[in-house]
FIMI-166607 format. One record per residue (C-alpha): residue number from 0; residue in three letters; x, y, z. Coordinates in steps of 0.25 Angstrom, whole numbers, plus 5000, padded with zeros to 4 digits. Each point is the difference from the previous one (the first is absolute). Last residue first. Layout:
% residues N
+-----+------+------+------+------+
:  nr : rest :   xx :   yy :   zz :
+-----+------+------+------+------+
: NUM :  ALA :    X :    Y :    Z :
...
+-----+------+------+------+------+
This chain:
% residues 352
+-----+------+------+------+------+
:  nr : rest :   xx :   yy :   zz :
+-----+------+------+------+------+
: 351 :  UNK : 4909 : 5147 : 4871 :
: 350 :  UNK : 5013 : 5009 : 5006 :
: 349 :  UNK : 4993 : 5002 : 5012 :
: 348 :  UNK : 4996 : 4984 : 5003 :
: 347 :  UNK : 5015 : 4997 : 4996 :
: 346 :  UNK : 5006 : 5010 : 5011 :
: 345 :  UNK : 4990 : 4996 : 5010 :
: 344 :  UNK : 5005 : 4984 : 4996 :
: 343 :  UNK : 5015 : 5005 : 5003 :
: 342 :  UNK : 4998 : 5009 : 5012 :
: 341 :  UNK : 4991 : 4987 : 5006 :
: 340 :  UNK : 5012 : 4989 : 4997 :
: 339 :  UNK : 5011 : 5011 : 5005 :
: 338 :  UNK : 4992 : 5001 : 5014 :
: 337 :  UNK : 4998 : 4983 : 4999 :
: 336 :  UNK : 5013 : 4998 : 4998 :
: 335 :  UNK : 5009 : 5001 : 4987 :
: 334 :  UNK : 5014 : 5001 : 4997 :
: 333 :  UNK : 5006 : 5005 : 4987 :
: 332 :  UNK : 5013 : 4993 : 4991 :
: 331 :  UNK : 4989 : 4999 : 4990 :
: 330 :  UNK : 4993 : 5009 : 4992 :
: 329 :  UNK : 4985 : 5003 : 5005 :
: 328 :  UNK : 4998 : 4984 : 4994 :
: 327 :  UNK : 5010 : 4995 : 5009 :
: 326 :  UNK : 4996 : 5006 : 5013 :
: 325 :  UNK : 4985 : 4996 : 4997 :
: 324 :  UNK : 5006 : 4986 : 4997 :
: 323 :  UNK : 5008 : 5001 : 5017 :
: 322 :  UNK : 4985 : 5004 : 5004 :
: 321 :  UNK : 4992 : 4989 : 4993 :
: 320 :  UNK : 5011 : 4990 : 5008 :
: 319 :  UNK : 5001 : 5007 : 5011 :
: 318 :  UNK : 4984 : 4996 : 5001 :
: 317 :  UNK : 5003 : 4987 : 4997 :
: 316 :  UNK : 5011 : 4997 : 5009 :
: 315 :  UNK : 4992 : 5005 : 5012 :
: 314 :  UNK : 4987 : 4991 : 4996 :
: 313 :  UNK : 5010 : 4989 : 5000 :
: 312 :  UNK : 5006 : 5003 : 5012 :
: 311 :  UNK : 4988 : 5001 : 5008 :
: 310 :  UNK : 4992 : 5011 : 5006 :
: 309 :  UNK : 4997 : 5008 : 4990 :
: 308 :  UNK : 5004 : 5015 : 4994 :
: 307 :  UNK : 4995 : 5008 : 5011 :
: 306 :  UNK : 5004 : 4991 : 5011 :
: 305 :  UNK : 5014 : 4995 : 4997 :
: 304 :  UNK : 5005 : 5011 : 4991 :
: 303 :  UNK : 5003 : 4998 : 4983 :
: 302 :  UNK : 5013 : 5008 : 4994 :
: 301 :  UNK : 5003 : 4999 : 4987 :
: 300 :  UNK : 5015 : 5002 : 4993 :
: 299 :  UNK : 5007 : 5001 : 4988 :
: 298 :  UNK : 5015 : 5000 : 4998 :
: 297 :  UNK : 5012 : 5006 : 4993 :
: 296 :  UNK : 5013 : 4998 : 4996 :
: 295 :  UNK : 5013 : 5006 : 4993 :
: 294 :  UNK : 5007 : 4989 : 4993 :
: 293 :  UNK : 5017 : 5001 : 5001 :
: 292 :  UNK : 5006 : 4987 : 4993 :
: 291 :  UNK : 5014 : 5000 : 5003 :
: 290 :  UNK : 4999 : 4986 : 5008 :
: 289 :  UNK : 4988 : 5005 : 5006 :
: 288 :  UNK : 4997 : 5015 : 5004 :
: 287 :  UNK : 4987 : 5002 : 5006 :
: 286 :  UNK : 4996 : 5015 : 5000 :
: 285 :  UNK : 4996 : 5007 : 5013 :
: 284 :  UNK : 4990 : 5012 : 4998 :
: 283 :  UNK : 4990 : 4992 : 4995 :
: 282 :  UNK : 5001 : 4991 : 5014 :
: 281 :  UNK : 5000 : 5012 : 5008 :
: 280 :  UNK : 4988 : 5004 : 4993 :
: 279 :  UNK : 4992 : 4989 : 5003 :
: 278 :  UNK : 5004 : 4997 : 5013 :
: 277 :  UNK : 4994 : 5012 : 5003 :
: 276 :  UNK : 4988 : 4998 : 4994 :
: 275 :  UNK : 4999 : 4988 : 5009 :
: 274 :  UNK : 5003 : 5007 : 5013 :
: 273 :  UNK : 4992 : 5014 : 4998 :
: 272 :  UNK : 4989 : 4988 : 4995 :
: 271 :  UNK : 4999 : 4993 : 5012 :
: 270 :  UNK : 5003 : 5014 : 5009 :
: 269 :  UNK : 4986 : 5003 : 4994 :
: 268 :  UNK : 4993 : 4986 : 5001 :
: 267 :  UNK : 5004 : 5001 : 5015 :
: 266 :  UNK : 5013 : 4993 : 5004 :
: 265 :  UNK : 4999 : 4986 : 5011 :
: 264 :  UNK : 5004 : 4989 : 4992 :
: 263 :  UNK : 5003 : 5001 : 4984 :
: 262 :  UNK : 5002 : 4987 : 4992 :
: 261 :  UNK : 5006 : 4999 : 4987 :
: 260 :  UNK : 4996 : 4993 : 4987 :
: 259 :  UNK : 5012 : 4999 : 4988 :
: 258 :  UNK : 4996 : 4999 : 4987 :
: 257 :  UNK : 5010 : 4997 : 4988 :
: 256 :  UNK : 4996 : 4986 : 4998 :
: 255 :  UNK : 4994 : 4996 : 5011 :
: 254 :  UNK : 4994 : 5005 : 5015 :
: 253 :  UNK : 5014 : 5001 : 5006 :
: 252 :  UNK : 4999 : 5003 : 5014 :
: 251 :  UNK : 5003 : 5013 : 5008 :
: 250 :  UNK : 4995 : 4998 : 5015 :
: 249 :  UNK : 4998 : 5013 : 5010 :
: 248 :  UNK : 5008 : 4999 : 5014 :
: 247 :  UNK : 5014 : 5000 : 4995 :
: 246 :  UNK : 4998 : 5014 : 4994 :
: 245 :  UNK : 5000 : 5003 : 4985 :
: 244 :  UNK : 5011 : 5008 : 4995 :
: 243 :  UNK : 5009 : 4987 : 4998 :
: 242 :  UNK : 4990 : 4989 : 4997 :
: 241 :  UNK : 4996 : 5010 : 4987 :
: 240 :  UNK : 5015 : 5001 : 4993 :
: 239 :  UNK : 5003 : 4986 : 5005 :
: 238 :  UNK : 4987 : 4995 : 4992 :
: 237 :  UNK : 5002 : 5010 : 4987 :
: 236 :  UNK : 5015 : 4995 : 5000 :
: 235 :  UNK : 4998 : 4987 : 5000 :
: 234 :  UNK : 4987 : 5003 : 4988 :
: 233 :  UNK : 5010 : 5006 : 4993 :
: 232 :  UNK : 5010 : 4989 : 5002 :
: 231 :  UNK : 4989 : 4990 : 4994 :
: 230 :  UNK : 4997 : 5009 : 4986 :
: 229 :  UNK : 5015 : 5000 : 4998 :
: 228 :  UNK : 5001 : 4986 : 4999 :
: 227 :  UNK : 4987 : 5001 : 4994 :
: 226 :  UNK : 5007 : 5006 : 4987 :
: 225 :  UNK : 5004 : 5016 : 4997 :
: 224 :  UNK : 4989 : 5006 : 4990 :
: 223 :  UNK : 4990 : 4988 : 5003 :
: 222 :  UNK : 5002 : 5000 : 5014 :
: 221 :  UNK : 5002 : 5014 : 5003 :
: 220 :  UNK : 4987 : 5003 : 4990 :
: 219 :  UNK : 4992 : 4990 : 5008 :
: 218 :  UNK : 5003 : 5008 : 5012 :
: 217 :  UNK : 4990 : 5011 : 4994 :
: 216 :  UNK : 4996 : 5007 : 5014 :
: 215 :  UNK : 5005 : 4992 : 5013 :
: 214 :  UNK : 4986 : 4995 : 5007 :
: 213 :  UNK : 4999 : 5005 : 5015 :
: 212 :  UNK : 4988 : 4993 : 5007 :
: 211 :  UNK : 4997 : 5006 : 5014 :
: 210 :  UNK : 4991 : 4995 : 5011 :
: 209 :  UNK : 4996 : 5010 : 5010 :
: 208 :  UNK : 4999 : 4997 : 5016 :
: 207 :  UNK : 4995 : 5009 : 5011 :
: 206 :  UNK : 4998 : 4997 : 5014 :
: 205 :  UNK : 4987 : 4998 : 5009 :
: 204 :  UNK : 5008 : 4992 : 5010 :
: 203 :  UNK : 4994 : 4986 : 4998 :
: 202 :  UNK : 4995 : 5002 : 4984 :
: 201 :  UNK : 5015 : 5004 : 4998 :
: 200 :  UNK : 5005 : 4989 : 5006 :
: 199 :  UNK : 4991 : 4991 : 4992 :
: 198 :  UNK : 5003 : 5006 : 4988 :
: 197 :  UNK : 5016 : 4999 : 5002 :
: 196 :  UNK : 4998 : 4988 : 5005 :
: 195 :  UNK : 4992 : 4994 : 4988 :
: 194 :  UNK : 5009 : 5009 : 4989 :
: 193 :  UNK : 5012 : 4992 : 5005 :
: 192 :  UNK : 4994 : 4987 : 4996 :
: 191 :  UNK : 4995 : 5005 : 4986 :
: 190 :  UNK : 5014 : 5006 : 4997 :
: 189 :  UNK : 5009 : 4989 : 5006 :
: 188 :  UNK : 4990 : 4991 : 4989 :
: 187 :  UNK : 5002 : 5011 : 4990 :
: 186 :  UNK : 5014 : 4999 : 5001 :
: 185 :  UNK : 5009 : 5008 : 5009 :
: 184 :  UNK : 5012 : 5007 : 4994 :
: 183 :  UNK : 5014 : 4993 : 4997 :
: 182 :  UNK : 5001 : 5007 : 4988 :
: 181 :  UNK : 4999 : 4986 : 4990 :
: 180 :  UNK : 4998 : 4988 : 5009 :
: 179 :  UNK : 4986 : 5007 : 5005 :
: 178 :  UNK : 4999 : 4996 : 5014 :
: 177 :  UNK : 4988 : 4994 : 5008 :
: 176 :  UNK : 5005 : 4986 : 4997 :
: 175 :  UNK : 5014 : 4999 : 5003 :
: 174 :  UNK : 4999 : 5009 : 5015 :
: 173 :  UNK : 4989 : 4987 : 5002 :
: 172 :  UNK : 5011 : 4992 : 4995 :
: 171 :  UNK : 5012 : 5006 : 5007 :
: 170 :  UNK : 4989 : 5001 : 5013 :
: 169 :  UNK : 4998 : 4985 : 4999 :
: 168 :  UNK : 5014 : 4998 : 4998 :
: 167 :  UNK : 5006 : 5006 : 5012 :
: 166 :  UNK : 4987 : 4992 : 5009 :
: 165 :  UNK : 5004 : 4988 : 4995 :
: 164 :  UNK : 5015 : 5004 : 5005 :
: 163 :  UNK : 4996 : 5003 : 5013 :
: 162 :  UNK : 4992 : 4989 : 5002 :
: 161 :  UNK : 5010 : 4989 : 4996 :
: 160 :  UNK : 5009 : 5006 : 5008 :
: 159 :  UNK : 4990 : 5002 : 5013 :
: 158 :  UNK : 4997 : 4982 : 4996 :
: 157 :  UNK : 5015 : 4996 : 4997 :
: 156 :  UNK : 5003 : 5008 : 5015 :
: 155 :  UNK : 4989 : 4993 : 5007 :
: 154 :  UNK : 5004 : 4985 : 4996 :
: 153 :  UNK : 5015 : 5003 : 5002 :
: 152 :  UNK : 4996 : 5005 : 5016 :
: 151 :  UNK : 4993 : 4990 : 5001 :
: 150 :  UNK : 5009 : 4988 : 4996 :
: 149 :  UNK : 5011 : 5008 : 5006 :
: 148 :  UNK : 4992 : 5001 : 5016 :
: 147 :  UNK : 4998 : 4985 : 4998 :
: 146 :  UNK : 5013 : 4993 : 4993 :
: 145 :  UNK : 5008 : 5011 : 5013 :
: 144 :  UNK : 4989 : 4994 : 5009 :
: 143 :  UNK : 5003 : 4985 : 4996 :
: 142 :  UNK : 5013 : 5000 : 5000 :
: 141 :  UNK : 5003 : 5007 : 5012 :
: 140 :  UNK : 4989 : 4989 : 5008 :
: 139 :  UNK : 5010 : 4989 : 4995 :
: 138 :  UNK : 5012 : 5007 : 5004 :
: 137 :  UNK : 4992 : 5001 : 5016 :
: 136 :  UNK : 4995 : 4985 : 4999 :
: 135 :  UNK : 4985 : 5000 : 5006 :
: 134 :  UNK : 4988 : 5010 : 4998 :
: 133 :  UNK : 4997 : 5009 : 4988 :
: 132 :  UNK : 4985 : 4994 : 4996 :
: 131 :  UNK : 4990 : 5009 : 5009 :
: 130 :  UNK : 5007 : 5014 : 5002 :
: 129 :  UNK : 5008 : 5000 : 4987 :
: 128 :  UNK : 4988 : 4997 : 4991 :
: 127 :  UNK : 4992 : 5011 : 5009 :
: 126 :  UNK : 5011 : 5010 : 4998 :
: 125 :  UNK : 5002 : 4998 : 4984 :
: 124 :  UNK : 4985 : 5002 : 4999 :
: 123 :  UNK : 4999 : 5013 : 5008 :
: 122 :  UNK : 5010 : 5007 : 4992 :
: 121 :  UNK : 4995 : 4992 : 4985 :
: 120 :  UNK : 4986 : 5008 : 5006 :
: 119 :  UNK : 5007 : 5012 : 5004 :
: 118 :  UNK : 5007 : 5002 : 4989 :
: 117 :  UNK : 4991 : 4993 : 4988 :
: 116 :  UNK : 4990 : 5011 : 5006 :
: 115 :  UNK : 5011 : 5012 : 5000 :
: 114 :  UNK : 5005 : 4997 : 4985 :
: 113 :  UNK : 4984 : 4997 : 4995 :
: 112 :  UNK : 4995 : 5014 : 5003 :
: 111 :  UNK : 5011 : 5006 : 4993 :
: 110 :  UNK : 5002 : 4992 : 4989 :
: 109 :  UNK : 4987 : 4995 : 4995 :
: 108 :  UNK : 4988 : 4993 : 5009 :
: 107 :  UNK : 4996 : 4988 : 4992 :
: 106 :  UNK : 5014 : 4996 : 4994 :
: 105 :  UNK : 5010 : 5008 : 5011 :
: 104 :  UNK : 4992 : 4993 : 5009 :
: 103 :  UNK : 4997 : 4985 : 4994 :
: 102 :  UNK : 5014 : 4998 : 4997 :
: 101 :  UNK : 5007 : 5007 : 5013 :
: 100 :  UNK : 4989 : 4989 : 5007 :
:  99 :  UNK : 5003 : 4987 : 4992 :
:  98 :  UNK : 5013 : 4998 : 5010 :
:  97 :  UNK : 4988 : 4997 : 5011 :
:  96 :  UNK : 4993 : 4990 : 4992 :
:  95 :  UNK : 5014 : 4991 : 5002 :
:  94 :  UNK : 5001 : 5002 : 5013 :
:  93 :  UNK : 4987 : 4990 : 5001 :
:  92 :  UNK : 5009 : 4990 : 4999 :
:  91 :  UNK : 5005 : 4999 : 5014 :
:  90 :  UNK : 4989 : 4993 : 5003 :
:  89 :  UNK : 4989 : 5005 : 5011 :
:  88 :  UNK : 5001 : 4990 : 5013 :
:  87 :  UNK : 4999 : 5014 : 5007 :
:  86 :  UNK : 4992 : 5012 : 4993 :
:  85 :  UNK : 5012 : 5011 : 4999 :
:  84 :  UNK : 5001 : 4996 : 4984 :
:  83 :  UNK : 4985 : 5000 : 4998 :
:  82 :  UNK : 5000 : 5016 : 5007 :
:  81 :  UNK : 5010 : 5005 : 4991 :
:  80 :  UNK : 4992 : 4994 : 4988 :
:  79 :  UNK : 4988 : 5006 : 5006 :
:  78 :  UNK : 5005 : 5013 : 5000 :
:  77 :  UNK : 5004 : 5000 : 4987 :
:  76 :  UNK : 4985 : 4996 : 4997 :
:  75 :  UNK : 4995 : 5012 : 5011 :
:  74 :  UNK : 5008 : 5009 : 4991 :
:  73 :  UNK : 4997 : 4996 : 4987 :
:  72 :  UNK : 4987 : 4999 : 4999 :
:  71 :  UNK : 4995 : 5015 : 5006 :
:  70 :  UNK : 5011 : 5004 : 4994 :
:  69 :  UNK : 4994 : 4995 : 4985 :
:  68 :  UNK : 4987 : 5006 : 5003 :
:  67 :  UNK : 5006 : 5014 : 5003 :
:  66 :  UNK : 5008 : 4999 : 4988 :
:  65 :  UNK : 4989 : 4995 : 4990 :
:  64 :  UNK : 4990 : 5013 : 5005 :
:  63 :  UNK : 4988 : 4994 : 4989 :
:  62 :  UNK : 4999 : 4987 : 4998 :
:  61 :  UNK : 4998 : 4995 : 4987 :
:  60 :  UNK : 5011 : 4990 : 4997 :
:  59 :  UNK : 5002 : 4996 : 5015 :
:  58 :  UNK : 4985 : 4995 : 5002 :
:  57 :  UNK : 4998 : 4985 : 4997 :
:  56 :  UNK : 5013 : 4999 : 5007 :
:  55 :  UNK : 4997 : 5010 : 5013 :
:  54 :  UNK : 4992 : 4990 : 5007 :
:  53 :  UNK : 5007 : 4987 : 4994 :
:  52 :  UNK : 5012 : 5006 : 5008 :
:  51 :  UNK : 4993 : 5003 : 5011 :
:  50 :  UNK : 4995 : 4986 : 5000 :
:  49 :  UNK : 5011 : 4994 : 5001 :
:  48 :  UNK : 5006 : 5011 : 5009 :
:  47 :  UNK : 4992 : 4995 : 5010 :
:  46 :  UNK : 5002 : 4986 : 4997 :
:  45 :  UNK : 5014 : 5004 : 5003 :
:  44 :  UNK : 4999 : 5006 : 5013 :
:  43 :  UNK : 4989 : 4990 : 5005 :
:  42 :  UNK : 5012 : 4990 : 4998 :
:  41 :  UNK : 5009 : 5009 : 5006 :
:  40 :  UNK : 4993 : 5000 : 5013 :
:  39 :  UNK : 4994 : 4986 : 4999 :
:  38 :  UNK : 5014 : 4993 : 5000 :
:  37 :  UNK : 4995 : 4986 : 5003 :
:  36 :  UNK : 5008 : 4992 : 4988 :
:  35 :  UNK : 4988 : 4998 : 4993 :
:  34 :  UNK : 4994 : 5013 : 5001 :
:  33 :  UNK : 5015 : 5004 : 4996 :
:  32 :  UNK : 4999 : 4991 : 4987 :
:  31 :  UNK : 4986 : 5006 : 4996 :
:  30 :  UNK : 5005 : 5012 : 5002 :
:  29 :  UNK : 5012 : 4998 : 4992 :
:  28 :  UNK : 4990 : 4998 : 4987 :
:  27 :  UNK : 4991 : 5011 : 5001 :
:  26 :  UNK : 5010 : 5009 : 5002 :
:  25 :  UNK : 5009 : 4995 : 4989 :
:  24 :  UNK : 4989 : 5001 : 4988 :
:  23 :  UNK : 4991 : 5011 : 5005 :
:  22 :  UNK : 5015 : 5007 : 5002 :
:  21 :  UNK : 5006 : 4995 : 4986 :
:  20 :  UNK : 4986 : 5007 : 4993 :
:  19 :  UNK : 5003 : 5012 : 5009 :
:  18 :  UNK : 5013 : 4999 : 4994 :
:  17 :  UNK : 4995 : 5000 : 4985 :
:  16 :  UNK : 4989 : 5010 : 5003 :
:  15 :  UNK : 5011 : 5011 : 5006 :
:  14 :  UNK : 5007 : 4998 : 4987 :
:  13 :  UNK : 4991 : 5003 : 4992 :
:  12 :  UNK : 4996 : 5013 : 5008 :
:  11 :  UNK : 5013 : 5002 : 4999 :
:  10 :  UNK : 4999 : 5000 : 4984 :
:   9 :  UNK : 4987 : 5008 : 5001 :
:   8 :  UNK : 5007 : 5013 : 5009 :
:   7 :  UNK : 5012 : 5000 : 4989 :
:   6 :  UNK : 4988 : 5000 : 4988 :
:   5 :  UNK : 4995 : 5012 : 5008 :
:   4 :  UNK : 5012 : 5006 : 5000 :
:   3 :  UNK : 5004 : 4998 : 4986 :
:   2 :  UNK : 4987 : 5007 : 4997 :
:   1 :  UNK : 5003 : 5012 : 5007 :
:   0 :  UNK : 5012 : 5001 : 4993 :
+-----+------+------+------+------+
């Protein structure tokens, strides 16, 4: 997801080039015809922005605080659209660039800040237009508002829907991508993205995290006794059954196959386990039934801590991993932490 983002941010700074490309262009050249024409105020306006827009060209795709660099653009260039069209002997024509603000807005700014800038600029333009080029025959001067005001309004309201419903599906994508298709978990990639908040949250407010990986104990069995129809309503049932006693806080995802990874924020290593295990029984003593198929179910499960186990995900994983095999190699539908970990290996060295 944070990826897509990213690539979001690039394509507007894309687009940012290509209409700082149109303003060198288009600056450059209406100065030259106002100098001509003896409107030095606008002119020095536009050269300006000329060169501002050359300026920031060679630097939109790496610059660092985008946002702030495109207000710092935008608003003194909508500004000095309003301004060209209150300029006397200016031609009506320059309305034209002020029905491209909602466009530019909602494109460079998103919805919210790109709703109230196209208001009060489109606002402000509309006002100007009326104030310098409504004058004579009363029906004549309807007309032409009402064409005005409509034109405006129609321009602003395609650009917020558009908006709104990019924005829809960006999220339905990004929602998409980071979810498994069969239990409706987390992927690994919702898994890695959560895992760096969580981590950094924890490093923040000196807070606990533990990284558990469940792995169901011989679901090939239910596959090949029953099919992977069967196989796949399992593994359902094992997500709902865990999402549901988990809080909303932690993240369940699922890792592959029949593992599942769950995130836990804020419990000691101690009340990790109490949960986990836990879970564990509950889960043994809570048949699955499926189409007059009754399989009674276990899991496996290693803990690994942020801290004392590593710092990253991968390291985390890993070490859960080692302990989730411990589990299975002392019999299965067991769960192992770092206590359990040092009572096993103590057991081993005293029986050697």
């Amino acid at each position: 997801m944070l990826n897509n983002l990213e690539q979001n941010l690039q394509y507007r700074r894309s687009v940012m080039r290509v209409m700082l490309m149109l303003v060198m262009v288009g600056g450059s050249t209406f100065s030259a015809i106002n100098f001509y024409r003896g409107l030095w105020p606008l002119a020095i306006l536009e050269l300006i922005f000329a060169f501002f827009a050359f300026f920031l060209w060679r630097k939109v795709l790496q610059i660092s605080h985008f946002q702030r660099w495109v207000s710092a653009f935008l608003l003194p260039f909508f500004t000095t659209m309003v301004y060209a069209m209150y300029v006397p002997n200016t031609s009506v024509s320059i309305f034209v660039w002020i029905l491209t603000i909602p466009l530019v807005s909602y494109l460079m700014m998103g919805r919210k800040q790109g709703f109230w800038i196209s208001l009060f600029f489109i606002a402000s333009g509309v006002s100007v237009y009326l104030y310098r080029f409504i004058e004579g025959d009363s029906v004549i001067n309807i007309a032409d508002t009402l064409n005005i005001i409509i034109s405006a309004s129609l321009m602003m309201s395609l650009a917020h829907v558009y908006e709104v419903n990019r924005e829809k599906n960006e999220d339905r994508l990004l929602e998409l991508a980071s979810t498994d298709t069969l239990t409706g978990l987390a992927n690994r990639m919702k898994l890695r993205e959560n895992f760096t908040l969580y981590s950094e949250y924890a490093k923040r407010h000196k807070s606990s995290l533990a990284v558990v990986i469940f792995d169901l104990d011989y679901f090939k069995k239910i596959n090949d006794q029953y099919g992977h129809h069967v196989g796949d309503a399992t593994l359902c049932y094992i997500a709902n059954f865990i999402k549901d006693r988990v809080r909303k806080t932690d993240l369940l995802a699922r890792f592959g196959g029949e593992e599942f990874v769950l995130l836990i924020v804020g419990s000691k290593e101690k009340d990790c386990y109490k949960q986990v295990d836990s879970l564990r029984q509950q889960l043994k003593d809570t048949p699955f039934i499926y189409d007059e198929v009754t399989l009674a179910m276990t899991v496996s499960a290693g803990i690994a801590t942020y801290g004392n186990d590593g710092l990253s995900l991968d390291d985390l994983l890993l070490k859960a991993d080692q302990r989730l095999y411990l589990a299975k190699d002392n019999g299965r539908n067991f769960v192992v932490d770092s206590i359990k970990e040092s009572e096993i290996k103590n057991l081993t060295t005293n029986d050697i």
